[in-house]
N, C-alpha and C positions, 0 to 999 in steps of 0.2 A: 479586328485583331491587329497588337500592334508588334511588330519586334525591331529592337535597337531603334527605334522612336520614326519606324515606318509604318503607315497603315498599310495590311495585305491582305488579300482578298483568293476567292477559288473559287476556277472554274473550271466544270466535269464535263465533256465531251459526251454528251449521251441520244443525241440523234441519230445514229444509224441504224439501220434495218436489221445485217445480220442475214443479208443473204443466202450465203454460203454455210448458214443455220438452219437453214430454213424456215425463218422467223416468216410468218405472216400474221399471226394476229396480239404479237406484241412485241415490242422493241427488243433487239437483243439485250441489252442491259438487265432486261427485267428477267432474263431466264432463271432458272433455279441453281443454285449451287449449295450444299447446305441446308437446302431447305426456305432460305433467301433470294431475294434477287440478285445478282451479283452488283449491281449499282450499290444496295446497301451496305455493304462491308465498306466501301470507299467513302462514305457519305458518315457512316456513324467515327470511323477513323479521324476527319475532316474536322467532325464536329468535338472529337475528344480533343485534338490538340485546341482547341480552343475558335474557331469560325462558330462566329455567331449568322441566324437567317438571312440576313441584308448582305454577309459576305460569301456566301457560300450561295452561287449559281450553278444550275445545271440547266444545259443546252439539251432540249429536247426535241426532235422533229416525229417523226413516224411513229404511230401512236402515241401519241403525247400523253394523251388523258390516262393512259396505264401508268405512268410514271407520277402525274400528279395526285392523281388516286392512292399511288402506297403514301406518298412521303408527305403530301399536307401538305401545311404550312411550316414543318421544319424548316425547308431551302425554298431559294427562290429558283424561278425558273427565267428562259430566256427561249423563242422558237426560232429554229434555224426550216424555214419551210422551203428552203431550195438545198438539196445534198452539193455543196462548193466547197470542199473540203476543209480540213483540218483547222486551219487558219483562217477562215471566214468564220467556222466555227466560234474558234475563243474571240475572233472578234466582235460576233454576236455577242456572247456571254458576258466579254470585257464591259461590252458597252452598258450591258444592264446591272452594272454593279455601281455604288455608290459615286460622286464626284471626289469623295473624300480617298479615295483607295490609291494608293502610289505604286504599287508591285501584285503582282496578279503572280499566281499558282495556276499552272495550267495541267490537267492530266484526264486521262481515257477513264470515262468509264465503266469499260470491258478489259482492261487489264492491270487494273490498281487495288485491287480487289486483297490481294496480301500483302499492301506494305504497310508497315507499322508506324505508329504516331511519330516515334523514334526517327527513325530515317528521314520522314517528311519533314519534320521540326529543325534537324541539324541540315535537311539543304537549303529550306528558306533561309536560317539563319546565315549560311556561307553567300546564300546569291546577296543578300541585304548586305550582310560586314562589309564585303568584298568590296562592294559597289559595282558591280558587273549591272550591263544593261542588258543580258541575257544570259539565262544557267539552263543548260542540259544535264539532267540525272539518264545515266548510261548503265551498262549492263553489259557482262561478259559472259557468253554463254557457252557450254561445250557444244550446244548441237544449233545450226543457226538454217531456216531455212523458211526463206520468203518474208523476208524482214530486210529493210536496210540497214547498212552499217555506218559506221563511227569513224571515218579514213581520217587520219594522224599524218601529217605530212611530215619528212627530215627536217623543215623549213620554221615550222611548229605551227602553221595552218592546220584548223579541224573542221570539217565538212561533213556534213550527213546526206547521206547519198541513199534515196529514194530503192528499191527493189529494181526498179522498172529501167534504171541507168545502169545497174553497177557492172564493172568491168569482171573478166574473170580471175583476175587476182583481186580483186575487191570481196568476191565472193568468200573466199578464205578469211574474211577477216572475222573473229568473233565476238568482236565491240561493236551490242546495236542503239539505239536510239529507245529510249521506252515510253519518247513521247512524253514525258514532263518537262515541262520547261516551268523558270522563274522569267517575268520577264518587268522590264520598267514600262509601267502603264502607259507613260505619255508618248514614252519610242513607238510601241507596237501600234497605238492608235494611229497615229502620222506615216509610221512604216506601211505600214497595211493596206495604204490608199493608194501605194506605190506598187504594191508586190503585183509580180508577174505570175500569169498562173503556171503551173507544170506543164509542161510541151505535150508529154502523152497520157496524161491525165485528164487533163481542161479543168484544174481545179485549183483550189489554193492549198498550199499544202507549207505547215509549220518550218521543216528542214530550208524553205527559202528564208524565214527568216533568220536562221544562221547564218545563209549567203549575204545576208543585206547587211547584216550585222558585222560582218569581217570586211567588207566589202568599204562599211561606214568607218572602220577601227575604229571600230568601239570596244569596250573591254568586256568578256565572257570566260564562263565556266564550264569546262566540264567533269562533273562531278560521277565517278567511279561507284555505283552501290555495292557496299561491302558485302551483301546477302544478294546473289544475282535471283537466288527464285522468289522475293518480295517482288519481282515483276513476272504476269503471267497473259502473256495475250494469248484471248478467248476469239475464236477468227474461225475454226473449224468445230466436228461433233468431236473429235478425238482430244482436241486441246479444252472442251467444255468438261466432258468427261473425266481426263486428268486434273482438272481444278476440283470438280466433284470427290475425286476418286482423295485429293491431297486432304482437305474439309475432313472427310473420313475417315481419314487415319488420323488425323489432328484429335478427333473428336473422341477417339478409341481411347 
């Protein structure tokens, strides 16, 4: 796919367990929302604005074969078999995508499940125009809880700050992270053999490479989504259930 005369490419974070779902004998991506797995809404969206098979990766680890089993040969895939976070993630993914790709889309998922072609089409296009070497799509939410936020310094510094840091005025803030990023392919490859893992994590986790990115002055975006519930992270039974529960009224 090309926009303003860059090839772009996407890649869906879809290895994790889902724990705290109680997933054991499929990936949480694959649980039902709808009637669907919730990876599908994300993947047929992807494919409407225009990702063709060869540009459209999904990172899959813990039960893999469930997820190749629905989708075929639509997408391609990429296995992440050690769970190193976020950012080793899309760097698995990155890497299994074509040499020809110059800007990678990066997103969850288990919580991209409602954004529309729309939204996703006008932030590529802003990360590409702009020429930003990294674009955050953000979200303001009225109720924020166990999520990191989006800290805006008076300086015009912006940092994303993991759950497991944030201060208690940090906590107050209602600009989180939703985990998409645009990013320039050739930075995050070269960046990513540098990153440091998270202290109380031991993983690698996306929100650093914001730090490496401000750190490099390089030029970035953070990009406001106008419709804050086109993002919905699925993480608990009560937040699976509220996606189920939105589907159904949609559907009414």
């Amino acid at each position: 796919m090309r926009i303003a005369g860059k090839n772009i490419g996407a890649v869906i974070l879809a290895a994790g367990r889902g724990t705290r779902l109680g997933c054991t004998d499929c990936p949480k991506v694959m649980l039902l929302i709808g009637g669907r797995p919730i990876l599908s809404y994300i993947v047929e969206t992807l494919l409407a604005v225009g990702f063709a098979r060869d540009s459209l990766v999904a990172v899959i680890g813990f039960q893999k074969e469930k997820v190749r089993e629905y989708f075929g040969d639509r997408i391609s895939y990429a296995s992440q078999t050690e769970q190193n976070g976020t950012a080793h993630a899309a760097y698995i993914g990155l890497r299994a995508l074509p040499e020809t790709i110059e800007q990678v889309l990066v997103l969850g998922g288990d919580d991209s499940a409602f954004y529309t072609a729309a939204t996703l089409r006008a932030f590529m296009d802003e990360h590409i125009l702009s020429g930003a070497t990294l674009s955050l799509l953000t979200a303001e939410l009225d109720a924020v809880k166990g999520l990191g936020r989006v800290v805006r310094h008076p300086d015009g510094r912006v940092e994303v700050v993991e759950k497991e840091y944030l201060t208690e005025e940090q906590k107050k803030i209602k600009e989180i992270s939703t985990g998409t990023y645009c990013f320039d392919r050739a930075w995050f490859e070269t960046m990513f053999k540098t990153m440091p893992k998270l202290r109380k994590l031991g993983e690698y986790g996306l929100p650093t490479a914001v730090a490496m990115a401000r750190a490099a002055n390089l030029p970035m975006n953070f990009v406001k989504l106008k419709n804050p519930n086109e993002w919905h992270g699925i993480n608990t039974p009560e937040e699976l259930e509220e996606a189920r529960l939105r589907l159904s009224v949609s559907a009414g």
